[in-house]
N, CA, C and O atoms as a GROMACS GRO file, in nm:
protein
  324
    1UNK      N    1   0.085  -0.117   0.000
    1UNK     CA    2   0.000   0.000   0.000
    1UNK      C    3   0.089   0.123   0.000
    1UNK      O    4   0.205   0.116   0.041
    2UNK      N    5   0.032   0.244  -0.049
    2UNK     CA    6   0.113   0.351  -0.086
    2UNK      C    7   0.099   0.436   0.059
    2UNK      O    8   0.050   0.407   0.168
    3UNK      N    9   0.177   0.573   0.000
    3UNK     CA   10   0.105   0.669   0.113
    3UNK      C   11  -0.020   0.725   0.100
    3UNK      O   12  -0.068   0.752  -0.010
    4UNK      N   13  -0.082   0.746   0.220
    4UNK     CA   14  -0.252   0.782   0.232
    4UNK      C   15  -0.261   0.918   0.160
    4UNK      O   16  -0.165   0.993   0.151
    5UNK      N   17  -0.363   0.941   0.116
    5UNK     CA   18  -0.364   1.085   0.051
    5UNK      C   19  -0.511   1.138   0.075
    5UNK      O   20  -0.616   1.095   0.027
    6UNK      N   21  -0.493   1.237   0.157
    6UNK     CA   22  -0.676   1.319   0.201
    6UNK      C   23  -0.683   1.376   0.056
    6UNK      O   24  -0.608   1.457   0.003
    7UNK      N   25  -0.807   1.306   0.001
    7UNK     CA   26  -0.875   1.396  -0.104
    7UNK      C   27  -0.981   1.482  -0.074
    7UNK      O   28  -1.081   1.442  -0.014
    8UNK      N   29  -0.964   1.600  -0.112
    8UNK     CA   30  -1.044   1.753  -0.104
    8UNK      C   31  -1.152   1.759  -0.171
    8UNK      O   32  -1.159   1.683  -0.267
    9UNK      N   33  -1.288   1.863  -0.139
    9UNK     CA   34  -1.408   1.879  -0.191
    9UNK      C   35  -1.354   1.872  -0.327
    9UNK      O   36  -1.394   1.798  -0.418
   10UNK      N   37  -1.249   1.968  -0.330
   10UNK     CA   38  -1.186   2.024  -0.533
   10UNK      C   39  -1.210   1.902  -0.592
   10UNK      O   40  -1.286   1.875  -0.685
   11UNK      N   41  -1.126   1.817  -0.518
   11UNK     CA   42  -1.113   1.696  -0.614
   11UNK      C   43  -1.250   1.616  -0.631
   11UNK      O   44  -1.294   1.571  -0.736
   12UNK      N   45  -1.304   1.609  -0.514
   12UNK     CA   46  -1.460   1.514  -0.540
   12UNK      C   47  -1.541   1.627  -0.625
   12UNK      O   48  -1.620   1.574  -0.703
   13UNK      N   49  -1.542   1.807  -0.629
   13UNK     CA   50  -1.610   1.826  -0.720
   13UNK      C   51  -1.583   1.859  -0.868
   13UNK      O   52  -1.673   1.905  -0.938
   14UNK      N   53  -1.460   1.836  -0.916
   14UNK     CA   54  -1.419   1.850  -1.065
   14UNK      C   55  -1.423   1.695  -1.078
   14UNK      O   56  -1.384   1.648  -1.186
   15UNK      N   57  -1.464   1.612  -0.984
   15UNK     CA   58  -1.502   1.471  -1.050
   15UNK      C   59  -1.606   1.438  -1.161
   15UNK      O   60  -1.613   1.363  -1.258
   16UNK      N   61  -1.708   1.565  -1.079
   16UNK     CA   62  -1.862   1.546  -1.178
   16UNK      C   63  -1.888   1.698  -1.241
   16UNK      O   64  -1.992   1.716  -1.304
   17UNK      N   65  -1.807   1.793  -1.226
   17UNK     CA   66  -1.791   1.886  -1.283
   17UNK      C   67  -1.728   1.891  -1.445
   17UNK      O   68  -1.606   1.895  -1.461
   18UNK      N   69  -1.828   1.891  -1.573
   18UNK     CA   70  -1.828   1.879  -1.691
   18UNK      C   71  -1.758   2.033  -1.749
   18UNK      O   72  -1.703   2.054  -1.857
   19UNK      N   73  -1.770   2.081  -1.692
   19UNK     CA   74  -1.702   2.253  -1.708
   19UNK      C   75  -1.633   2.250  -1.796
   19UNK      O   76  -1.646   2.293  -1.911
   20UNK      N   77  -1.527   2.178  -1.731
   20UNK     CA   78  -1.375   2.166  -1.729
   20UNK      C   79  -1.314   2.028  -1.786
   20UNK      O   80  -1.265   1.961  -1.696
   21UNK      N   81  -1.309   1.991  -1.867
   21UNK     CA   82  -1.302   1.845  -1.910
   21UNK      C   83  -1.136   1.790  -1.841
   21UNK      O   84  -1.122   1.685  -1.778
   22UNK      N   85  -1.013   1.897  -1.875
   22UNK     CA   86  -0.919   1.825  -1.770
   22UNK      C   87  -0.926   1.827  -1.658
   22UNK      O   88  -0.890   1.718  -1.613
   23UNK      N   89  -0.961   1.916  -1.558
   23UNK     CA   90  -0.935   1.908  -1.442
   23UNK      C   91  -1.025   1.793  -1.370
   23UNK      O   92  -1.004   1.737  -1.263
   24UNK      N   93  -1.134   1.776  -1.462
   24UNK     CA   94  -1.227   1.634  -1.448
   24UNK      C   95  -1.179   1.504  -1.496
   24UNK      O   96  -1.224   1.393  -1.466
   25UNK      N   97  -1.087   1.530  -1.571
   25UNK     CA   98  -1.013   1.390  -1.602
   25UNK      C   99  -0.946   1.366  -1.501
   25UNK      O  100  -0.975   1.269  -1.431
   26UNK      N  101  -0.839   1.449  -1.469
   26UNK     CA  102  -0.722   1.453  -1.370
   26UNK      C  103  -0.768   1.441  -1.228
   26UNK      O  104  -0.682   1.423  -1.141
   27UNK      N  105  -0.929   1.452  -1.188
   27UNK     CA  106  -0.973   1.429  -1.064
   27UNK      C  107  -1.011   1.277  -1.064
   27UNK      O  108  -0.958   1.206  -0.979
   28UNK      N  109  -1.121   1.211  -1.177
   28UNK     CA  110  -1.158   1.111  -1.169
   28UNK      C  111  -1.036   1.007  -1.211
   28UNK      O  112  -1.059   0.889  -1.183
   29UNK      N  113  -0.892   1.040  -1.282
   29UNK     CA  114  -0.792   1.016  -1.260
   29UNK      C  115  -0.722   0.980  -1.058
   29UNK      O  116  -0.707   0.870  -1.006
   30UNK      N  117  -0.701   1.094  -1.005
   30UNK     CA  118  -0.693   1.057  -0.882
   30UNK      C  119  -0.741   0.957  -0.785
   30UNK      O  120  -0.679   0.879  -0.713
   31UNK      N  121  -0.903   0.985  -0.804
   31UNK     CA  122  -1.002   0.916  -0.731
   31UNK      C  123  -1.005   0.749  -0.733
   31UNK      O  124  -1.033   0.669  -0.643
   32UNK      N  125  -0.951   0.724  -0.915
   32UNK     CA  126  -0.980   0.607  -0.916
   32UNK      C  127  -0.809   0.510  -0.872
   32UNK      O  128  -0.796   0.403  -0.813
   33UNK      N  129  -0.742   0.570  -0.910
   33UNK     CA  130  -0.592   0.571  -0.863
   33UNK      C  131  -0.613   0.496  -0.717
   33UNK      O  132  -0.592   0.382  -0.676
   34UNK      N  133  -0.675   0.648  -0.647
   34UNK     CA  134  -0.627   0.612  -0.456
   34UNK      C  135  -0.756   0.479  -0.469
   34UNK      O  136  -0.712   0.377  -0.416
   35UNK      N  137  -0.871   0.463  -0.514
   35UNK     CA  138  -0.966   0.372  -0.477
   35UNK      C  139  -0.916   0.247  -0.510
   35UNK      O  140  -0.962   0.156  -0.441
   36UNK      N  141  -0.814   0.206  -0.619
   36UNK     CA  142  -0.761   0.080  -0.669
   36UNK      C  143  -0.678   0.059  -0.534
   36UNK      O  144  -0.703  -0.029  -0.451
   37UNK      N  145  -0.554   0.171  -0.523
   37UNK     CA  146  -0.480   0.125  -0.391
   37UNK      C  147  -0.485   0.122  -0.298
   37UNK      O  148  -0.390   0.072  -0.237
   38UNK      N  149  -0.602   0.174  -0.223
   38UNK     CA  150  -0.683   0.208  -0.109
   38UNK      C  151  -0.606   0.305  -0.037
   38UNK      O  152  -0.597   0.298   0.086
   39UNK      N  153  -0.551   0.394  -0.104
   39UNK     CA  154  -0.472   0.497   0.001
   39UNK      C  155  -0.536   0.600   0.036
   39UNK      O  156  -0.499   0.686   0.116
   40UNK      N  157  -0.682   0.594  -0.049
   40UNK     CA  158  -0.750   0.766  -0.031
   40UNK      C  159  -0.843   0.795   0.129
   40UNK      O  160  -0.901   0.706   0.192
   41UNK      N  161  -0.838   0.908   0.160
   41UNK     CA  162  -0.868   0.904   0.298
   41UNK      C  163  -0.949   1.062   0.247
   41UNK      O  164  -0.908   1.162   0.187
   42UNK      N  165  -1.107   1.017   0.316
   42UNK     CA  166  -1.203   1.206   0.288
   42UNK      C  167  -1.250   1.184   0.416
   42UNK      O  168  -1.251   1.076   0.475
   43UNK      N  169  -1.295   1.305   0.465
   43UNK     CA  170  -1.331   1.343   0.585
   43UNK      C  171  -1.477   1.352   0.592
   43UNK      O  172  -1.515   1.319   0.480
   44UNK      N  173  -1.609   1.388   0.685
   44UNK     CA  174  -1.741   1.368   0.678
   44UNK      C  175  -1.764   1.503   0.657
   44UNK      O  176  -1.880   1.541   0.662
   45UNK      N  177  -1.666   1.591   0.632
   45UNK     CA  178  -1.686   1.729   0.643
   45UNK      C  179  -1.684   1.767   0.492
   45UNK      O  180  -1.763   1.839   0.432
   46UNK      N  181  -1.553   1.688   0.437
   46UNK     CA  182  -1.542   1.722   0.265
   46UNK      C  183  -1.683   1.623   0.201
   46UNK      O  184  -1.732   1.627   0.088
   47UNK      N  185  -1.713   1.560   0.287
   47UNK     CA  186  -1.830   1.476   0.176
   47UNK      C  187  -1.982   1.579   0.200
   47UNK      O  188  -2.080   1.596   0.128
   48UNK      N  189  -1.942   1.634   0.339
   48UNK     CA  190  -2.080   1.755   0.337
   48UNK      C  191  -2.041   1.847   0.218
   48UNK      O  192  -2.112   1.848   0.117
   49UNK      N  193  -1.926   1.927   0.228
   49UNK     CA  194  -1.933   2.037   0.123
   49UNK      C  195  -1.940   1.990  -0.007
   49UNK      O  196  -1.964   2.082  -0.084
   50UNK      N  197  -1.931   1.898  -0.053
   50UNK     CA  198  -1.915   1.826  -0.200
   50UNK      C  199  -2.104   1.791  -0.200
   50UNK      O  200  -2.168   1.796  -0.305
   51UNK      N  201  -2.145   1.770  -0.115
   51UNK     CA  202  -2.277   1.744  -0.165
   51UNK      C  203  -2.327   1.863  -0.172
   51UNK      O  204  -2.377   1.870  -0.284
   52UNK      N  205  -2.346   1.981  -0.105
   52UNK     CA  206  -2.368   2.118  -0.088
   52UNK      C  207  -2.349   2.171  -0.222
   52UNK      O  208  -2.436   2.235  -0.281
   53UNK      N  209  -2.191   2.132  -0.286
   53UNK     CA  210  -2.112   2.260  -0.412
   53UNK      C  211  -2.209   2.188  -0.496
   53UNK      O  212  -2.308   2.241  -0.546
   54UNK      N  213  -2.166   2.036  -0.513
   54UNK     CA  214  -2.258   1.930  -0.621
   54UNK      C  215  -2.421   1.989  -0.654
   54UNK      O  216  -2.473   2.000  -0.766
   55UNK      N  217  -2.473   2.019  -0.537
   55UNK     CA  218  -2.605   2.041  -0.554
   55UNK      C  219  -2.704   2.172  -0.563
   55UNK      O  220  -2.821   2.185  -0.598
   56UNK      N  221  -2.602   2.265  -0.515
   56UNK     CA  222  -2.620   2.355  -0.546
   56UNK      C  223  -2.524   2.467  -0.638
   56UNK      O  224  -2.569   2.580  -0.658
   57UNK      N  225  -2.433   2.440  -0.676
   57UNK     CA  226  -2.334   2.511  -0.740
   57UNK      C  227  -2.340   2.457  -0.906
   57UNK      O  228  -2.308   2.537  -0.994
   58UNK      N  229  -2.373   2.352  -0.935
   58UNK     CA  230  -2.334   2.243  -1.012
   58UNK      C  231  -2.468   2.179  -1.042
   58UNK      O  232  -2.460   2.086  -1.122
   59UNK      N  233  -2.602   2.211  -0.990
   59UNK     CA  234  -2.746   2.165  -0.960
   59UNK      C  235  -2.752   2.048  -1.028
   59UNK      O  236  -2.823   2.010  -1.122
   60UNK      N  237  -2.650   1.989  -0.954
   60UNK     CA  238  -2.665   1.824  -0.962
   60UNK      C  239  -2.809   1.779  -0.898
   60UNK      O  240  -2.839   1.836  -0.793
   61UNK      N  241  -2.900   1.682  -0.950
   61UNK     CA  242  -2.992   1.622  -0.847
   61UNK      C  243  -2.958   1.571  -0.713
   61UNK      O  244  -2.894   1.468  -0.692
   62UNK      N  245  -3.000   1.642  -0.635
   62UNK     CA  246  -3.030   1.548  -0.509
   62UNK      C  247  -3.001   1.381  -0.500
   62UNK      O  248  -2.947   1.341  -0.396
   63UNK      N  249  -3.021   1.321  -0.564
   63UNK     CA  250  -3.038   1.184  -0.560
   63UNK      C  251  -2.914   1.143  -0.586
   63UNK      O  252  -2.842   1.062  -0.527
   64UNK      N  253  -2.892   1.230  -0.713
   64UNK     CA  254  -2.728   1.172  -0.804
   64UNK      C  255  -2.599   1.184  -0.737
   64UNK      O  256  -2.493   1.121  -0.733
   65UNK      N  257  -2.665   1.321  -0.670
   65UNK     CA  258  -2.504   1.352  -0.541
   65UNK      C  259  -2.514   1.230  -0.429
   65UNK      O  260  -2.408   1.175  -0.395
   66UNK      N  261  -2.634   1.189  -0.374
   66UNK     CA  262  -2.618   1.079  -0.267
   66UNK      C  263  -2.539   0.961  -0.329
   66UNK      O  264  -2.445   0.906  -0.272
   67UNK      N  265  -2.599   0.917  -0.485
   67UNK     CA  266  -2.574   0.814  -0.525
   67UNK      C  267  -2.344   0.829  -0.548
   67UNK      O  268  -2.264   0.735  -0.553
   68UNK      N  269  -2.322   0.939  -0.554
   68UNK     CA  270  -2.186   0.992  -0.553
   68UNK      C  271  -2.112   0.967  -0.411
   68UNK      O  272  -2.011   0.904  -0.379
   69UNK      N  273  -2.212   1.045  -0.337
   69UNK     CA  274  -2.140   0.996  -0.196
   69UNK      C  275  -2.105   0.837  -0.159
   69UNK      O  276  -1.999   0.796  -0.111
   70UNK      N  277  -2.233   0.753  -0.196
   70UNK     CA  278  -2.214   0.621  -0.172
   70UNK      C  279  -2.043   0.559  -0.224
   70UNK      O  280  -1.961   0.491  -0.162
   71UNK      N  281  -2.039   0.606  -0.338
   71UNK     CA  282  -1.926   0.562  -0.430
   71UNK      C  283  -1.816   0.652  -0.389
   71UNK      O  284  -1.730   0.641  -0.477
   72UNK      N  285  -1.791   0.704  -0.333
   72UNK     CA  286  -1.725   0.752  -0.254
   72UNK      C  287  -1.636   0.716  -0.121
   72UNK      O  288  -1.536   0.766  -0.070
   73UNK      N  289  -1.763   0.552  -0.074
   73UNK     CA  290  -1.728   0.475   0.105
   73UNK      C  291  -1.606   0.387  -0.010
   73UNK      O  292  -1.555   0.295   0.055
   74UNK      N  293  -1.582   0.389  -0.069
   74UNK     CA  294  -1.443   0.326  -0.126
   74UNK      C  295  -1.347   0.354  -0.019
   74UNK      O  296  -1.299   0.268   0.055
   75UNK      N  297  -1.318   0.500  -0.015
   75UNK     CA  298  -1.235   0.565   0.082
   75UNK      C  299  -1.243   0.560   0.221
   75UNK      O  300  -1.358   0.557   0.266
   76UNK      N  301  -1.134   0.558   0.317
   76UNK     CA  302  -1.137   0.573   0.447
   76UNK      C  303  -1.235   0.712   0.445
   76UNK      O  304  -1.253   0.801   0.362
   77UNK      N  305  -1.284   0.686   0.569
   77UNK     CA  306  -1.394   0.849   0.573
   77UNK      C  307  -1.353   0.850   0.745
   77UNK      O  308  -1.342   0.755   0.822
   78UNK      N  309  -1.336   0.999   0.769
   78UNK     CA  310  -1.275   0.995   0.910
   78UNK      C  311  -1.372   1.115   0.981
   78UNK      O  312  -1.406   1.201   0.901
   79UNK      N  313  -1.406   1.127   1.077
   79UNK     CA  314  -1.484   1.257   1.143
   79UNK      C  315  -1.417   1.387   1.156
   79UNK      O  316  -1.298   1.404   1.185
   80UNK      N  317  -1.521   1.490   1.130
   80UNK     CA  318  -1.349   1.603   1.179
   80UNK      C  319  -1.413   1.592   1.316
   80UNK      O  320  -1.501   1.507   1.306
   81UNK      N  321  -1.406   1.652   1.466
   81UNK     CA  322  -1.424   1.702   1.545
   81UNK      C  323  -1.390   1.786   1.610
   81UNK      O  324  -1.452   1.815   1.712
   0.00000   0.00000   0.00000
């Protein structure tokens, strides 16, 4: 296993962010990277703001961002407190 790497709202939202076609490659690039080696580590805090930017910034459906988050428990998910 590699070293752990905290992935950021940025990166979970240029995942589904069509805007931008590289920085959406180069995210869903990352994502799938750390999910093969299991090094990726998100917090319950970056998966709040990513559903927030997703859904309202980006007016992703409601549904589609949950169905994102799910695919997402790939990753260690840690609490902030």
């Amino acid at each position: 296993m590699g070293d752990r790497s905290f992935l950021d709202t940025n990166v979970l939202i240029y995942s589904v962010d069509q805007s931008d076609h590289g920085k959406q490659e180069r995210a869903l690039g990352l994502i799938a990277r750390h999910a093969k080696e299991r090094t990726g580590v998100i917090s319950t805090q970056v998966l709040q703001e990513f559903f927030s930017a997703a859904t309202r910034k980006l007016e992703i459906a409601p549904l589609q961002a949950r169905q994102q988050l799910r695919d997402f428990r790939v990753f260690d998910i840690v609490q902030v407190t």
